[in-house]
C-alpha positions as CSV (number, residue, x, y, z in Angstrom):
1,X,23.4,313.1,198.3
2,X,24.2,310.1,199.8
3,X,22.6,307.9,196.8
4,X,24.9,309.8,194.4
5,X,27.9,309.2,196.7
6,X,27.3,305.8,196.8
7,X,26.6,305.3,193.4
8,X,29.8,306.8,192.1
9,X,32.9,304.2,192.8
10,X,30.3,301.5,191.3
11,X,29.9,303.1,187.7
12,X,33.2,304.5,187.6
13,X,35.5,301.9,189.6
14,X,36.9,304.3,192.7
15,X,36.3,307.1,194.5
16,X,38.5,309.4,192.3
17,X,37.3,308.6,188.8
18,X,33.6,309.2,190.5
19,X,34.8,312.6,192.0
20,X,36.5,313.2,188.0
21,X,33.0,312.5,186.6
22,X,31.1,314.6,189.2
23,X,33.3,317.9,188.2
24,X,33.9,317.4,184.2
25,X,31.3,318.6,181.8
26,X,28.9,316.3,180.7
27,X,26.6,316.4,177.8
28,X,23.8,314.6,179.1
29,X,20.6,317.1,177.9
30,X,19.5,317.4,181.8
31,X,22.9,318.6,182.8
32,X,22.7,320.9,180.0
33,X,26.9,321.0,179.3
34,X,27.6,321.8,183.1
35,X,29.4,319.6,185.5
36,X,27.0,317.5,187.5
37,X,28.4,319.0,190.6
38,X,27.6,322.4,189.4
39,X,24.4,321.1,189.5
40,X,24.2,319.3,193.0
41,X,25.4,322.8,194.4
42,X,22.8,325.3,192.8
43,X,20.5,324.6,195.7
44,X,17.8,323.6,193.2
45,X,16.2,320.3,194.4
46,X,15.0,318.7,190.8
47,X,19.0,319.7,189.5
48,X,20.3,317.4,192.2
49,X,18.0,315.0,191.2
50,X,18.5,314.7,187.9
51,X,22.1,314.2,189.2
52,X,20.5,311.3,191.2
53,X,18.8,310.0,188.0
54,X,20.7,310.0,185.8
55,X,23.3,307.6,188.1
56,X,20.4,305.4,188.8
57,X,19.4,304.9,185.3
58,X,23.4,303.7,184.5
59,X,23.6,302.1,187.8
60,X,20.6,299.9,186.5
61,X,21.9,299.6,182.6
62,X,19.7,302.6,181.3
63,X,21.7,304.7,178.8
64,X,23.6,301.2,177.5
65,X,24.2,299.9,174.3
66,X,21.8,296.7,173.3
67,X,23.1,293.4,173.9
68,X,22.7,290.2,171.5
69,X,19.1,289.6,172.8
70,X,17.9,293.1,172.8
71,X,19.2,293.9,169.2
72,X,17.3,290.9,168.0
73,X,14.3,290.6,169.6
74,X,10.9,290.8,168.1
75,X,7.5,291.8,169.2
């Protein structure tokens, strides 16, 4: 819980945008079209942490569109 609360004002700038995103439906395939707090309070432990996840993944740049380097890089 208090990973997600942390992680909130930094993706989405303050407090209330984060609290917005927490209760507005997402389509994200693990929160299925439900609000992620729907999900944080179905007392189902993997649900909250898919929450948890999923922020860490954006927090980190998962999720992101390629940059220059990325779009033209070669194996």
């Amino acid at each position: 819980m208090l990973g997600i609360y942390r992680s909130l004002p930094l993706l989405e700038g303050t407090d209330g945008e984060g609290l917005k995103w927490l209760r507005g439906i997402n389509r994200y395939n693990a929160f299925n079209g439900k609000a992620p707090m729907e999900l944080m309070l179905s007392g189902f432990e993997p649900e909250l942490m898919d929450v948890r996840g999923y922020l860490l993944a954006k927090e980190y740049g998962g999720g992101t569109a390629p940059n220059e380097v990325d779009r033209n890089f070669k194996s």
